[in-house]
N, C-alpha and C positions, 0 to 999 in steps of 0.2 A: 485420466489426466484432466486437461483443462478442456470445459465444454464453450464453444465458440459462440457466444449471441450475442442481443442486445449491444450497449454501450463496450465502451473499455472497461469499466469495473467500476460496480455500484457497492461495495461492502463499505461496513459501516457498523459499529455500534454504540451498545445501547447509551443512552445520556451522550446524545452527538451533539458535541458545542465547535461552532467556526471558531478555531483560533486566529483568524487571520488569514488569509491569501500569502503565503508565504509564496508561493512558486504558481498562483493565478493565471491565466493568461485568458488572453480575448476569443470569447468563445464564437464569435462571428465572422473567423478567417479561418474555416481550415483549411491545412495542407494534402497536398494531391501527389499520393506515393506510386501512382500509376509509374510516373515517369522519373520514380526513384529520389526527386527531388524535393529536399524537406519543405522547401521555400514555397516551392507551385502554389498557389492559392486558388481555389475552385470555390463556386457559390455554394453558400449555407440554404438549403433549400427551407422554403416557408414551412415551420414547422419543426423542425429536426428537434431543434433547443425546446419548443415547447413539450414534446415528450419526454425528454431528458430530463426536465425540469419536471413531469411527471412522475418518471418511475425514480427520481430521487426522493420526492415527496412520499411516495407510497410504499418505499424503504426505510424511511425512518417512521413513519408511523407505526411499521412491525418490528424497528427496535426500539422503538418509544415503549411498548409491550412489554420490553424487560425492564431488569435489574441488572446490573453489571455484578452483582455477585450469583446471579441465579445464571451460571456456566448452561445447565442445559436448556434454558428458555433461550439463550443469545445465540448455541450453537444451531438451533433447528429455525428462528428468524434470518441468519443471517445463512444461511448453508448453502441455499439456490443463488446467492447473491455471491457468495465465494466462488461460484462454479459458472459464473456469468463474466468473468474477466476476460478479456482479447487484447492482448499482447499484437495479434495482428499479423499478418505473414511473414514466411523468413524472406521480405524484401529487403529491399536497399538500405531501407533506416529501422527493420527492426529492434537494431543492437541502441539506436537513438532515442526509440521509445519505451525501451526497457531500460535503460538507464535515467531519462526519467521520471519513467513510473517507481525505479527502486530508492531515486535519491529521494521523493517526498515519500513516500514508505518508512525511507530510512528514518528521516525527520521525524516523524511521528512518533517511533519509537522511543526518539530519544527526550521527545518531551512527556513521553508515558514516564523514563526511566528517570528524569530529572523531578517527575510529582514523587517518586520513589523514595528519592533520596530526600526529599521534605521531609516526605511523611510515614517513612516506614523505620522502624526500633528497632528490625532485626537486620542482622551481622549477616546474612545470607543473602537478602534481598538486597542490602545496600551494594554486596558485592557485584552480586548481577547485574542492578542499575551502572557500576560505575562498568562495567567491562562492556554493558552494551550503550554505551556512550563512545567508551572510547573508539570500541571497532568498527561502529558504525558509522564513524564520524572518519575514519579511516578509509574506510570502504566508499563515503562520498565524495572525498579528494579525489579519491582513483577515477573514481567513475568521471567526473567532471573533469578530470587532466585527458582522460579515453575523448569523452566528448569535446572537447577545445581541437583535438589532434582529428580526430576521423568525421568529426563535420563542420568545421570550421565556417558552413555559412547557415546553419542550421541557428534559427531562430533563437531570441534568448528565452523563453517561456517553452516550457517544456510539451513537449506536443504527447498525443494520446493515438487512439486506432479508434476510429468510428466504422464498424464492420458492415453494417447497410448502408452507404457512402461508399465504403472501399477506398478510402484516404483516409490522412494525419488529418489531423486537426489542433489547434490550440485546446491545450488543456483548460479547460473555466476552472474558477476557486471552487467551484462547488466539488467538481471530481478532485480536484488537489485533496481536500478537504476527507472526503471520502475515503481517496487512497492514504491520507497520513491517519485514518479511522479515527477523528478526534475525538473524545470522548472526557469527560469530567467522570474522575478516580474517584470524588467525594473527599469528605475532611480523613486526617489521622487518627479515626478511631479504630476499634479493635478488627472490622470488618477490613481495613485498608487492602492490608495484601489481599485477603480474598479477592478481589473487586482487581489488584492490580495484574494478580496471577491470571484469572482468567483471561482478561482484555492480551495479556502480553502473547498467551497462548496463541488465541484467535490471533493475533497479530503475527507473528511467526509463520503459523502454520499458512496462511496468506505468501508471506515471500517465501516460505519454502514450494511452493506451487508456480509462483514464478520463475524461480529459478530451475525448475524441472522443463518449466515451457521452455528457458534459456536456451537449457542442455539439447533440447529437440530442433531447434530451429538458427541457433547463430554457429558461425564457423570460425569466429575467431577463438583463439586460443585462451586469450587473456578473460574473454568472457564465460569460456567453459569453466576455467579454473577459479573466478568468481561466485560460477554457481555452482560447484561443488564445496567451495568455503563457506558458501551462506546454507547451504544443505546440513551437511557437516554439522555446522555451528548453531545453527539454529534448532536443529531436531536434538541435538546434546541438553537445550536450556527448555526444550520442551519437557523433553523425558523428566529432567530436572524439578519444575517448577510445578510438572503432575503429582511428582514423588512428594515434594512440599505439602500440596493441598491433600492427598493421601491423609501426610500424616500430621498436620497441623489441624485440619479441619474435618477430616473423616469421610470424605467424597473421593 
């Protein structure tokens, strides 16, 4: 399952461009989940941000190493880095910090699936882009109606789990950044889908791990059934898009 360390989740690949701080927040408050409350603010000790800001560094220069088409160089770069993710205890605001970690996740994908629809010629891949726009764009209504309802003073920047801390914290653009994996697809040539398949893989197989950590730790209903939607759905377009590169490109 999901192995506990370091940060919230440093994953990321290769050709990692900031698209913007869409869902940023200030990385110099975080929140203190001792006492179950998103708000608590406890001191950022000297230092925390500066290793953060380390092993963010020292994760893209191992997927700076790859290609976004060379699928086994990105999956053995980024591999320890997938298994570095902490979702954080089933406390009080678990279900807060997985929701979201899933809504900039979700985001990501769909601006993978939006370079898609630019720049991809085939009838199979468009389809995919447009189904995973539409559902995930679905799936972040929901989530964000869940969160309006069950933390209603819970901060608007999306907070994260700093597990040497032991509290929330605001998410900085860097980890936003990270977990929506932003990556440049490159131009519409004959490589494209290559280059989009693999990325979308890695991307999936990420919130399918999430949502297995869901299934182990929150009790509410609505979120089990969530994460057996994005399981479901997501290992479908996996198996999918492996069978594509199978037989499109012979890998």
């Amino acid at each position: 399952m999901i192995r506990r360390n370091t940060l919230f989740w440093g994953i990321a690949v290769a050709g990692l461009l900031p698209l913007g701080g869409l869902l940023g927040g200030c990385a110099e408050e975080p929140q203190d989940t001792a006492t179950g409350d998103p708000n608590a603010v406890t001191e950022d000790p000297e230092g925390m941000m500066n290793g953060h800001e380390g092993m963010m560094e020292d994760h893209d220069g191992m997927m700076h190493g790859c290609i976004v088409d060379d699928h086994e160089c990105m999956m053995e770069a980024h591999g320890d880095m997938m298994h570095d993710m902490d979702l954080g205890p089933a406390d009080a605001t678990y279900d807060l910090r997985f929701i979201d970690a899933m809504i900039v996740h979700h985001e990501g994908a769909i601006v993978m699936a939006e370079a898609a629809l630019e720049n991809s010629e085939r009838d199979e891949i468009i389809q995919l882009a447009t189904e995973i726009i539409s559902e995930q764009e679905r799936e972040i209504a929901q989530m964000q109606e869940w969160r309006e309802v069950w933390y209603p003073d819970a901060p608007e920047e999306p907070v994260m789990y700093h597990e040497e801390m032991g509290h929330d914290m605001a998410m900085s653009e860097e980890m936003a950044a990270a977990m929506r994996m932003d990556m440049d697809l490159g131009p519409a040539d004959e490589e494209f889908d290559l280059r989009f398949i693999n990325a979308m893989i890695l991307h999936h197989e990420a919130a399918v791990e999430m949502a297995e950590d869901l299934k182990e730790k929150s009790d509410r209903t609505e979120m089990q059934d969530l994460a057996d939607d994005i399981i479901t759905a997501q290992q479908a377009e996996i198996d999918q898009m492996e069978a594509w590169r199978e037989e499109w490109y012979d890998l």
